[in-house]
VEXBALO-297045 format. One record per residue (C-alpha): residue in three letters; x, y negated, z. Coordinates in pm, whole numbers, padded with zeros to 5 digits, always signed. Layout:
<recs>
ALAXYZ
...
</recs>
This chain:
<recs>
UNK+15194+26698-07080
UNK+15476+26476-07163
UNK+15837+26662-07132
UNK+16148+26509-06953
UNK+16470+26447-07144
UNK+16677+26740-07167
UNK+16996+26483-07013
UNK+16786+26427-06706
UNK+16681+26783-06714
UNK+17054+26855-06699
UNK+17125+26625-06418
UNK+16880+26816-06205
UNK+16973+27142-06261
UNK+17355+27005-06175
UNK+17212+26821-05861
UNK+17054+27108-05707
UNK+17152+27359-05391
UNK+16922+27647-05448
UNK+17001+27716-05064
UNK+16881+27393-04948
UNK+16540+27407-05172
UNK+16478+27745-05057
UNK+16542+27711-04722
UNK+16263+27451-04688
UNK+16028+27761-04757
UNK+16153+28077-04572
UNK+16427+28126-04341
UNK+16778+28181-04498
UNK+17091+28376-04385
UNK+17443+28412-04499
UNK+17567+28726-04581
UNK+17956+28753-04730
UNK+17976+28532-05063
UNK+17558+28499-05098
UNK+17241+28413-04852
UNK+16955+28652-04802
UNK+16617+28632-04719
UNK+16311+28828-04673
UNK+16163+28823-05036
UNK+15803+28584-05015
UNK+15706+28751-05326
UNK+15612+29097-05208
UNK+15581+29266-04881
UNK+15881+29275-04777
UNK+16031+29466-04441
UNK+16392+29390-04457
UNK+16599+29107-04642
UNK+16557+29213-05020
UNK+16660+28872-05184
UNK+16990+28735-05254
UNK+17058+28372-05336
UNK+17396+28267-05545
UNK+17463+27928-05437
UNK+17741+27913-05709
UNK+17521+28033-06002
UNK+17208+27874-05852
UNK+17008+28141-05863
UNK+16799+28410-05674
UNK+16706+28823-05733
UNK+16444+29018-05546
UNK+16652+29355-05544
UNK+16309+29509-05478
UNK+16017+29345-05654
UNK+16253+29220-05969
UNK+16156+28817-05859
UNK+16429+28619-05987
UNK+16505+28266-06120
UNK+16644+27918-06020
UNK+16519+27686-05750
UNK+16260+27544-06007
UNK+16140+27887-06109
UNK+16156+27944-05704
UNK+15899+27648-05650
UNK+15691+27699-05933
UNK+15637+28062-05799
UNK+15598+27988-05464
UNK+15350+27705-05453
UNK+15195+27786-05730
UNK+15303+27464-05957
UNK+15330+27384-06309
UNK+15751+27337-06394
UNK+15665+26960-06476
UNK+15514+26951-06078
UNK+15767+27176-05951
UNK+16079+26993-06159
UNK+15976+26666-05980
UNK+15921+26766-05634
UNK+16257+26885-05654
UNK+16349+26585-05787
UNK+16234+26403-05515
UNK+16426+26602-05246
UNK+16762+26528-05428
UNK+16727+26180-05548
UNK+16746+26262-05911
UNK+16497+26066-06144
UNK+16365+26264-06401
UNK+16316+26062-06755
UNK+16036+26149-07005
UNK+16103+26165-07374
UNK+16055+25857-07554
UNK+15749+25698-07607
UNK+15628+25804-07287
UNK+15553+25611-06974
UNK+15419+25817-06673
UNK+15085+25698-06528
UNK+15172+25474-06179
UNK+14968+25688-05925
UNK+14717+25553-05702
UNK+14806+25536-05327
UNK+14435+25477-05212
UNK+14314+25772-05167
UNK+14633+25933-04939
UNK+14647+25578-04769
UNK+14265+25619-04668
UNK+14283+25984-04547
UNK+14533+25859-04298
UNK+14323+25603-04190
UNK+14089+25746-04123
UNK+14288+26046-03952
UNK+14448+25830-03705
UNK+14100+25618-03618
UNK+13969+25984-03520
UNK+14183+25965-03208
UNK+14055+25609-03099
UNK+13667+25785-03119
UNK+13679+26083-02770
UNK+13268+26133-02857
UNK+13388+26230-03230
UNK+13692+26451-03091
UNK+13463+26579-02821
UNK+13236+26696-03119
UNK+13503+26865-03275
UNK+13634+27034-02945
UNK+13265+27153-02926
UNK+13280+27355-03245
UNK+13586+27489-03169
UNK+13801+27294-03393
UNK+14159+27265-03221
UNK+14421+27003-03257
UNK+14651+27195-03478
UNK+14360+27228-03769
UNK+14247+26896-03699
UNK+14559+26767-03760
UNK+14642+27063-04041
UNK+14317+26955-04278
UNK+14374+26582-04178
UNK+14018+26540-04030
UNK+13949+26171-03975
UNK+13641+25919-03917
UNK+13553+25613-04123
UNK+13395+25430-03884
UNK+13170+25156-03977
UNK+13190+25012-04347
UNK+13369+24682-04199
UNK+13674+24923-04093
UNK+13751+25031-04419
UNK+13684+24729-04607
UNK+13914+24541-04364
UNK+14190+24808-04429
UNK+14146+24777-04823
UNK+14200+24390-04784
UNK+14526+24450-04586
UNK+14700+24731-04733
UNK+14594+24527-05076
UNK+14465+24855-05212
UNK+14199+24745-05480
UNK+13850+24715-05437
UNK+13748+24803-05813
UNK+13996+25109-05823
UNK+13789+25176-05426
UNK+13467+25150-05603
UNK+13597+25347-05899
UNK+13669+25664-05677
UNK+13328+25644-05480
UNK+13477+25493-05175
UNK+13289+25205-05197
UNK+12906+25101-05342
UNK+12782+24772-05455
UNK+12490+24606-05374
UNK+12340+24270-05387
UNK+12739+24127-05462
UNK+12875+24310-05147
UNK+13054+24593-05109
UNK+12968+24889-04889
UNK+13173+25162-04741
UNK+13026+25511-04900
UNK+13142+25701-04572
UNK+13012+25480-04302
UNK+13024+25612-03927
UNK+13136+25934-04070
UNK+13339+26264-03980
UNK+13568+26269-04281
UNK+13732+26579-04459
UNK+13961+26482-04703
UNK+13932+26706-05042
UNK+14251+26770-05181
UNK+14370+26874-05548
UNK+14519+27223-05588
UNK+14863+27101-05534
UNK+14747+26893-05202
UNK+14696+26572-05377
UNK+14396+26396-05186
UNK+14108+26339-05479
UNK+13771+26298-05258
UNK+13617+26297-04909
UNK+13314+26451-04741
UNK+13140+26316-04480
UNK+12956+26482-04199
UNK+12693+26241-04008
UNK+12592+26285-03596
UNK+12275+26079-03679
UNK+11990+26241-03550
UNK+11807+26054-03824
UNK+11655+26262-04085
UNK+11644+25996-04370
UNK+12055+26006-04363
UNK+12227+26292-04543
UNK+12400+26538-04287
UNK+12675+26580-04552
UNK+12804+26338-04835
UNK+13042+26409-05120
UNK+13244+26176-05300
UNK+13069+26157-05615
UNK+13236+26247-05961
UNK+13513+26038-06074
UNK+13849+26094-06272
UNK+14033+26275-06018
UNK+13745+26427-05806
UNK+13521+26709-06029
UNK+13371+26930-05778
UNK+13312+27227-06052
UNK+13667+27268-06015
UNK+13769+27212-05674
UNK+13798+27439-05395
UNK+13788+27312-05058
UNK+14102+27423-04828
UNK+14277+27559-05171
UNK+14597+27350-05105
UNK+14657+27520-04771
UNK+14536+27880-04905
UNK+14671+27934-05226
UNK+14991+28111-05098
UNK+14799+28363-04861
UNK+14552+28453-05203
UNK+14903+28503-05394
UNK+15035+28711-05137
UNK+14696+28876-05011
UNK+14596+28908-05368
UNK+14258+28853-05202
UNK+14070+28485-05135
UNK+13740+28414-04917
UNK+13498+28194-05092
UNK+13270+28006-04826
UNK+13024+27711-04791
UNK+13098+27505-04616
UNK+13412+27261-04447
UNK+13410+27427-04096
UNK+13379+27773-04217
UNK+13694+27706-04396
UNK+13852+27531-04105
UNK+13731+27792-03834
UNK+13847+28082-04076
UNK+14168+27923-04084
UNK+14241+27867-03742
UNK+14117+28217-03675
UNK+14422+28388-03946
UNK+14205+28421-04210
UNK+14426+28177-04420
UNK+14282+28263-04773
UNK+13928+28128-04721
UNK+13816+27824-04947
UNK+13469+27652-05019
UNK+13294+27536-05268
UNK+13179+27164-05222
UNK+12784+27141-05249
UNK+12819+27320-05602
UNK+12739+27659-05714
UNK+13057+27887-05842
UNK+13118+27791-06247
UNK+13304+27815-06531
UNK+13516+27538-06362
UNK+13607+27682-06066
UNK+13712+28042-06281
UNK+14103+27859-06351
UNK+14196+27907-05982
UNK+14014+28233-05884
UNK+14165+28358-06222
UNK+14540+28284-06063
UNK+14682+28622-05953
UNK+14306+28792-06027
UNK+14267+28809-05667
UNK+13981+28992-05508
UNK+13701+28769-05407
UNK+13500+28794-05072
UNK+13216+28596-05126
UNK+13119+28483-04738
UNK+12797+28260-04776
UNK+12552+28200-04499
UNK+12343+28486-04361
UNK+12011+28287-04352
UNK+11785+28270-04669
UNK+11977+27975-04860
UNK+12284+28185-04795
UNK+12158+28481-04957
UNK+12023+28357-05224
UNK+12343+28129-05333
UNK+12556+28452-05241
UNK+12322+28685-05506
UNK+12370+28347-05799
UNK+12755+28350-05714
UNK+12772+28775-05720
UNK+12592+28777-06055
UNK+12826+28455-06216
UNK+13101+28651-06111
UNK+12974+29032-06209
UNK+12908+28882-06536
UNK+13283+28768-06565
UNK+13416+29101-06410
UNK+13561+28986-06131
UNK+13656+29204-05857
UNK+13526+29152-05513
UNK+13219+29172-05281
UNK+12959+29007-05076
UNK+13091+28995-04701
UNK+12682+28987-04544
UNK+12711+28845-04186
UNK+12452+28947-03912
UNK+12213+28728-03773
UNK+12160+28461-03976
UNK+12533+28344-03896
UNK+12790+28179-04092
UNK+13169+28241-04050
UNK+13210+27950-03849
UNK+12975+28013-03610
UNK+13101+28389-03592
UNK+13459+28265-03530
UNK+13354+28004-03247
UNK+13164+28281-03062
UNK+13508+28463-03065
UNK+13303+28726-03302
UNK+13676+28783-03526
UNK+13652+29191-03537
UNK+13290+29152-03615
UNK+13402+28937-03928
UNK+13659+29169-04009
UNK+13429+29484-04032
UNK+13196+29243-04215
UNK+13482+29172-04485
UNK+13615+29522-04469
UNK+13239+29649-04538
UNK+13183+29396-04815
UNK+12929+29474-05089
UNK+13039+29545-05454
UNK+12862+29232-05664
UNK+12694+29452-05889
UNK+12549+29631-05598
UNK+12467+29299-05376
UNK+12270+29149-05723
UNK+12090+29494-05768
UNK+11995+29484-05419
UNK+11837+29169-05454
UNK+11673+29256-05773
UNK+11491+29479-05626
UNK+11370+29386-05319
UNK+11154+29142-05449
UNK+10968+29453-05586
UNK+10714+29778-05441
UNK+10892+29988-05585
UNK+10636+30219-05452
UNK+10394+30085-05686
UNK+10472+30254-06016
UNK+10397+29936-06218
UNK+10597+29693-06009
UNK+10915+29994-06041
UNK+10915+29992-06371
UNK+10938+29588-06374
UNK+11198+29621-06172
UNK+11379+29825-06350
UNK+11349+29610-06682
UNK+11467+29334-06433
UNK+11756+29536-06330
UNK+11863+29607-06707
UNK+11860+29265-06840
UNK+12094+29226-06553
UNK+12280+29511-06676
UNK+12256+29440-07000
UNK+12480+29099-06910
UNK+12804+29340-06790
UNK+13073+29504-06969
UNK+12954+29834-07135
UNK+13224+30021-06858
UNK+13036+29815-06568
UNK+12717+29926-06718
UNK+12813+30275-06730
UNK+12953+30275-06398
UNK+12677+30129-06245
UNK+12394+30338-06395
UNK+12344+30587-06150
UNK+12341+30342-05838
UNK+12112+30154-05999
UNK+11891+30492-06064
UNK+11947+30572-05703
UNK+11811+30228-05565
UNK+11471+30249-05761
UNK+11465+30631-05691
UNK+11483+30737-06079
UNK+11656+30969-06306
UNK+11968+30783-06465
UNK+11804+30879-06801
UNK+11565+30512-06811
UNK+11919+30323-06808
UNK+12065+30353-07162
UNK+12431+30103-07173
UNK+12333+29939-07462
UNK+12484+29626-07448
UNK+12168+29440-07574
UNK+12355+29075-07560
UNK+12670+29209-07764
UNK+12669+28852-07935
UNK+12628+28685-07612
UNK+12859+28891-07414
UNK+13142+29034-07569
UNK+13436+28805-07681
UNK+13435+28743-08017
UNK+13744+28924-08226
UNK+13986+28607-08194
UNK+13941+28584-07842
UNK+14017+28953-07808
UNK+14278+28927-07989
UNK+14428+28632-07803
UNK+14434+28859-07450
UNK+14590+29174-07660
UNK+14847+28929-07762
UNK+14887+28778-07418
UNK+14917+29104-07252
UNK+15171+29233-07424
UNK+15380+28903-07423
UNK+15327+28925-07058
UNK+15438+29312-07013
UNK+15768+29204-07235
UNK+15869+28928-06968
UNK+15764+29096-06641
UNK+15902+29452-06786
UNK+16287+29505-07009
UNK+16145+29854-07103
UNK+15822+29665-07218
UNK+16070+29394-07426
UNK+16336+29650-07570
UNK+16008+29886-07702
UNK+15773+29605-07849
UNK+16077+29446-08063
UNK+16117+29786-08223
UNK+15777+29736-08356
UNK+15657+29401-08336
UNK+15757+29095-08530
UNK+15642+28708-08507
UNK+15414+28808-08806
UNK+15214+29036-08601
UNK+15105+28735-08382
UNK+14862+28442-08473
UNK+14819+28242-08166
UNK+15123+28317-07988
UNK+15390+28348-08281
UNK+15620+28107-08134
UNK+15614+28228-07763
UNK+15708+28582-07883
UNK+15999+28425-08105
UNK+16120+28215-07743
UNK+16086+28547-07559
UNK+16266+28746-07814
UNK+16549+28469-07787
UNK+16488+28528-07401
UNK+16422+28105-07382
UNK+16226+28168-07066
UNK+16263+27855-06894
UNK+16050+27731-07221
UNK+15715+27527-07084
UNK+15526+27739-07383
UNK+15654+28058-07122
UNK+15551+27892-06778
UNK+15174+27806-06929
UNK+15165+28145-07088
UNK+15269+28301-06750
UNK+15006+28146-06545
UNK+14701+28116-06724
UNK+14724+28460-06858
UNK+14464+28745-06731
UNK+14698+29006-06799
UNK+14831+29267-06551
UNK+15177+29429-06598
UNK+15079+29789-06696
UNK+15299+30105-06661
UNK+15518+30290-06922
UNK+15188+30467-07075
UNK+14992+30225-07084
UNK+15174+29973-07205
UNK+15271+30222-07529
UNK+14897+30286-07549
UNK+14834+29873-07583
UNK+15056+29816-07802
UNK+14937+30151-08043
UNK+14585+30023-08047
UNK+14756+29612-08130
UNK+14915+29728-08432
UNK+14668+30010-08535
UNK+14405+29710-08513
UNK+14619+29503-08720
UNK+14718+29736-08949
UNK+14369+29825-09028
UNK+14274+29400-09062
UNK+14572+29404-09333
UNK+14352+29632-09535
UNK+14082+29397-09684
UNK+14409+29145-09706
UNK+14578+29379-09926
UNK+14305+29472-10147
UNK+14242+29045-10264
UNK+14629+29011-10259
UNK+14728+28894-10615
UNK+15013+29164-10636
UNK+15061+29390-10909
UNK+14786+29703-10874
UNK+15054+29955-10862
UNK+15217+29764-10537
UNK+14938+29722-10404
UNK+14820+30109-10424
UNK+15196+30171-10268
UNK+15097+29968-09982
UNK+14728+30057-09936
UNK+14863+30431-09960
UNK+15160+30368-09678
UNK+14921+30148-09452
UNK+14666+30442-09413
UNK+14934+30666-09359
UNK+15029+30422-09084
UNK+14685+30420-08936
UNK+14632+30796-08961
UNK+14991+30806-08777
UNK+14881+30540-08504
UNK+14540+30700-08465
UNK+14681+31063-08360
UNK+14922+30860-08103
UNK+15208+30810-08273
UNK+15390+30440-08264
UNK+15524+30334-08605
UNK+15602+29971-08765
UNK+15340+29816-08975
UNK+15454+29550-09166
UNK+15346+29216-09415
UNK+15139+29226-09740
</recs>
């Protein structure tokens, strides 16, 4: 992404009243020379964070959260600096300048323009309010997740033609079809849910028919385009992402009223997926914060089976979480409009550990009191295994022994996939070098102890972010990017020295075959082969020491 001029930059940062950005997030008080507010970045009881409008900046005396009003946005809503910098921007009337040679992209106003179209035609239509009313939906969520209808395809053509939005760009983002040199509206005589980007940027629409005519789809998706890819969009996202940062938990459902329903009930961190099974795509948002995951699919058949698909993607990617299985055949909407909300919550506080759920399922489909079908269920059960972590594995074993009524002995851990599986060494090293990067910016005892050890040469894909943290440069974007789309956790005293022993004993013993083809003279190099496995003996017994270059 293209970076703004450090003058414009400037001009922000002098522009800016950290009171008056904050203040349009949580409620603000003055207290002698400073304000104070209840700290959104932890639980917090009673005012823990103090805001300096002279030096612009604000300190969590509890949880450690500190920054400027940027760093304050970026945190809070979950934005990139370049996002957060210019919706700042915006409230102050600053214009932010890129760097030369780069001209930012006009965006298109079609989309957003259409949404509220079609959000304000919903109140000219009682019999598609009335529908609405009749599945619960209130006002305040109808008017929170911008529902809307499209009408027929004349409507929206018309309102293309006078707003002068473009036809091609209309047809571009699946609002629009051609045939036989017209134009068609895609969402004809529809209930319309606008989709909207993680940052609440409207990218898509689904569509929900009241045709009783079973040649039209109930539900229609915009298709793919540049800004819409379903894989990676979760429905409601926008509106939950600050309830899964503070939660630390998010509900993944099915479907657009769940999500709405769920919502409107408190349950503020569900999302959906959009007619697409959980993916690779979707893993950069429910990898934000590693929050727990409550998978909350339909109870019927289709449910089931797209919950045990989901439970096994995820499993396989160690995430944390469980299947939330709802009685009855029911889905969460239909729990929360029959005022069923303590049912739901013993459902979600009973939720089943994947591995468990996918085991389940496994088996069922066998007798296993038919010797021959038990023991194909348990080679089903172990190629399953087989997929997990060697911990999960282990961990696992003796439920898994339990559910087909065996002795734990027929389940080795083998990880028979290892190639498959496991992250190869670069990768590996890549998180070792992103946890502890992490641990030195979220943790001073973490910084002052790694520099004693560590140098830039002890890094190969983050060299330069460890020289801008040792130089404390933490407004760098290299430092944001690190910050969010790292996996790491910040780890305690222990086990934080314990990381970084097994970093540089690893290192120290991949500088062994690099020493040995180094063209130095052979009685260096027997010095150094001599001091580095005194290093490793040292570093193997527990002991931290500095391990150096060939």
């Amino acid at each position: 992404m293209a970076r703004f001029t450090e003058a414009s930059l400037a001009h922000l940062y002098e522009s800016i009243d950290i009171v008056d950005v904050i203040t349009q997030y949580i409620d603000v008080r003055k207290v002698g020379a400073n304000f104070m507010a209840l700290c959104p970045f932890h639980d917090d009881k009673t005012p823990s964070m103090s805001i300096s409008a002279i030096k612009g900046l604000y300190h969590c005396h509890a949880c450690g959260a500190s920054g400027n009003a940027i760093r304050f946005v970026m945190e809070y809503e979950r934005l990139s600096f370049h996002d957060a910098a210019q919706k700042i921007a915006a409230l102050f009337n600053v214009t932010l300048v890129y760097e030369k040679g780069y001209t930012e992209t006009k965006k298109s106003n079609l989309l957003p323009s259409l949404a509220l179209f079609y959000h304000n035609k919903l109140f000219k239509h009682n019999d598609m309010l009335q529908y609405l009313f009749s599945r619960a939906i209130n006002e305040d969520s109808i008017n929170e997740f911008e529902i809307g209808y499209s009408g027929n395809s004349y409507d929206t053509l018309r309102f293309l033609d006078e707003q002068k939005l473009s036809r091609k760009e209309a047809v571009e983002y699946g609002v629009l079809t051609q045939g036989n040199d017209r134009d068609y509206a895609r969402f004809a005589n529809r209930i319309i849910f606008p989709i909207h980007s993680s940052t609440g940027v409207v990218v898509g629409f689904g569509g929900r028919t009241l045709s009783a005519d079973k040649n039209v789809a109930k539900y229609l998706n915009s298709p793919q385009s540049k800004v819409f890819n379903k894989s990676k969009i979760l429905y409601g996202y926008h509106l939950a992402k600050q309830m899964i940062y503070k939660q630390k938990s998010i509900i993944v459902c099915e479907g657009y009223l769940d999500v709405i329903m769920l919502h409107q009930a408190g349950f503020k961190n569900a999302v959906a997926t959009l007619g697409t099974a959980l993916n690779e795509g979707h893993l950069y948002l429910l990898n934000k914060d590693n929050p727990r995951i409550y998978m909350c699919y339909d109870g019927d058949n289709a449910g089931i089976n797209a919950a045990f698909k989901a439970a096994k993607f995820l499993s396989q990617n160690s995430k944390d979480g469980g299947v939330i299985l709802l009685q009855d055949g029911l889905d969460p909407a239909d729990m929360i409009a029959q005022n069923k909300i303590e049912l739901f919550k013993d459902a979600l506080n009973k939720a089943m550990p994947f591995v468990e759920f996918v085991l389940r399922h496994i088996i069922k489909d066998f007798d296993i009191n038919n010797p021959m079908q038990k023991q194909n269920a348990l080679k089903a059960c172990k190629e399953y295994l087989h997929t997990l972590t060697p911990f999960l594995q282990d961990e696992y074993k003796q439920k898994c022994a339990s559910l087909l009524q065996i002795s734990p002995i027929y389940l080795d851990t083998k990880n028979q996939k290892t190639n498959h599986i496991e992250m190869p060494k670069d990768s590996t090293n890549n998180f070792a070098e992103e946890s502890i990067l992490y641990n030195m910016l979220e943790h001073k005892e973490h910084f002052y102890l790694a520099i004693n050890f560590l140098t830039k040469e002890h890094f190969q894909t983050y060299r330069h972010e460890f020289q801008l943290i040792c130089n404390q440069d933490y407004d760098n974007d290299r430092i944001y990017a690190l910050r969010f789309k790292t996996k790491a956790k910040i780890l305690n005293d222990e086990e934080f020295k314990e990381q970084l022993r097994i970093f540089l004993l690893q290192y120290a013993q991949d500088m062994l075959p690099k020493i040995a083809i180094s063209p130095i003279e052979s009685s260096l190099k027997f010095q150094q082969i001599k001091a580095l496995h005194e290093n490793i003996a040292k570093l193997k017994r527990g002991e931290l020491v500095s391990v150096g270059m060939v």
